[in-house]
C-alpha positions as CSV (number, residue, x, y, z in Angstrom):
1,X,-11.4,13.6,16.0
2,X,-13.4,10.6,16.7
3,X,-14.7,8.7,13.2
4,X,-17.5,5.9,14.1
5,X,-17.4,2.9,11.1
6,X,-19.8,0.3,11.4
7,X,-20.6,1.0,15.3
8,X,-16.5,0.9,15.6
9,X,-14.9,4.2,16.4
10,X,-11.2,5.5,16.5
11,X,-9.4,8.2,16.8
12,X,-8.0,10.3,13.7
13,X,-4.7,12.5,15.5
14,X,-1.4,13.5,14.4
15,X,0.1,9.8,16.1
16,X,-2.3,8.0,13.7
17,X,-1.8,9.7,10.8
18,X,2.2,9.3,11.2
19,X,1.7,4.9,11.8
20,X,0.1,5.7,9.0
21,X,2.3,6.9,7.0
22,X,5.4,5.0,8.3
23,X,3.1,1.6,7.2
24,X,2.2,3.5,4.0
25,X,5.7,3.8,3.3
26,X,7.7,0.6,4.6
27,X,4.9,-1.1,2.0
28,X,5.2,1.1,-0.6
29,X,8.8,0.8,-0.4
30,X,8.8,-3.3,-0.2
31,X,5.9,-3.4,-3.0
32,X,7.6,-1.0,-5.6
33,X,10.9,-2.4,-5.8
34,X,9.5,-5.9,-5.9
35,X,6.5,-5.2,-8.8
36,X,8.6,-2.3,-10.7
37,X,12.2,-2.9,-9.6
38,X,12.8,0.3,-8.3
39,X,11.5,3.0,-5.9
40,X,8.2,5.3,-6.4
41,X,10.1,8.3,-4.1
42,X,9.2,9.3,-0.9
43,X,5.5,10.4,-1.4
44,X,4.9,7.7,-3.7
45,X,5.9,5.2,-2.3
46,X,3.8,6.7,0.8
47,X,0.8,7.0,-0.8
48,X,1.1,3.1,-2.8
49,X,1.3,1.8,0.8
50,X,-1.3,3.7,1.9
51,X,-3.5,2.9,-1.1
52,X,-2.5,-0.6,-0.5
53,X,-3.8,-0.7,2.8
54,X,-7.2,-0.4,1.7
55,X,-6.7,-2.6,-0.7
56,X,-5.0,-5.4,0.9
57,X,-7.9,-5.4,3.5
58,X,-10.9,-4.8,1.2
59,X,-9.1,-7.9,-1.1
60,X,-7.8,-10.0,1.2
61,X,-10.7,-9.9,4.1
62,X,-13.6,-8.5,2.3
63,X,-13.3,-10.9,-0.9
64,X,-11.4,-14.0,0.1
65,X,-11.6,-13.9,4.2
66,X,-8.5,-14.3,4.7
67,X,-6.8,-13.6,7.8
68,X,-3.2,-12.7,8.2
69,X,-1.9,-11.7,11.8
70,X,1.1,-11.7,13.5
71,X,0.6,-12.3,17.3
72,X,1.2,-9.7,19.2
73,X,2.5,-7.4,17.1
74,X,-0.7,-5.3,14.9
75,X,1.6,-2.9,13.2
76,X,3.7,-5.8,11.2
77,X,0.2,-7.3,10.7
78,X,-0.9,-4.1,9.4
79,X,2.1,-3.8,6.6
80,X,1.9,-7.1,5.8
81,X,-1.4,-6.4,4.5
82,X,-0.4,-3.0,3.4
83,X,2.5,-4.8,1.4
84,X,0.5,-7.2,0.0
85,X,-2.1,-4.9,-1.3
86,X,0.2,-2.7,-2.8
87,X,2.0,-4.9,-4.8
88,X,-1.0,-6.6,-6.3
89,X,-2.2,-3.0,-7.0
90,X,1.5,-2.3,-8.6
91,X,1.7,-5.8,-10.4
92,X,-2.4,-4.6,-11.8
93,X,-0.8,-0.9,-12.8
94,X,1.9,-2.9,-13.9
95,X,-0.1,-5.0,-16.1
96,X,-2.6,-2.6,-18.0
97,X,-0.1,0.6,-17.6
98,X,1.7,-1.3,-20.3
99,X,5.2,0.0,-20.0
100,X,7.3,3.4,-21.2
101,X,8.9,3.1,-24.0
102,X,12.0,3.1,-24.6
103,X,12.0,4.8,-28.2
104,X,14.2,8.4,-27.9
105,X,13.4,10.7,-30.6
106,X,16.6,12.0,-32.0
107,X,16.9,15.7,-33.5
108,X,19.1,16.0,-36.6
């Protein structure tokens, strides 16, 4: 399935879904233990990276313009920016999720 953004067109397969998914989770994975200190699980972690993604671009490139790239080599490029979107998405979760608490209610 072709999908046509702003005169730009890719493909949407089964290969693109999977890079997607291995950067959604390589970020997720790097983001989550370094905001919460431990891992979200597979499909978490997937979908943080993933959620990231759009993130990391729409903050990074849409707000501030900036431009991180690693020459030669667009799928570290891409988790880079996948990883730093997700864990400023984490760290904003982290921040007004407040935190679980710790408080165990005992039955006598």
């Amino acid at each position: 399935m072709a999908i046509t953004i702003n005169g730009a067109s890719f493909t949407l397969d089964l290969d693109t879904i999977l890079i997607w998914a291995l950067v959604g989770l390589v970020a997720g994975f790097l983001a989550s233990h370094l905001a919460l200190g431990h891992g979200l699980g597979l499909l978490g972690d997937i979908v943080v990276g993933i959620i990231g993604a759009f993130v990391g671009g729409f903050l990074l490139l849409g707000v501030f313009h900036i431009s991180i790239g690693v020459a030669g080599h667009p799928l570290i490029t891409q988790m880079l920016m996948a990883f730093i979107g997700a864990a400023v998405l984490l760290l904003i979760v982290r921040l007004f999720g407040g935190g679980r608490s710790t408080y165990q209610r005992r039955a006598f």
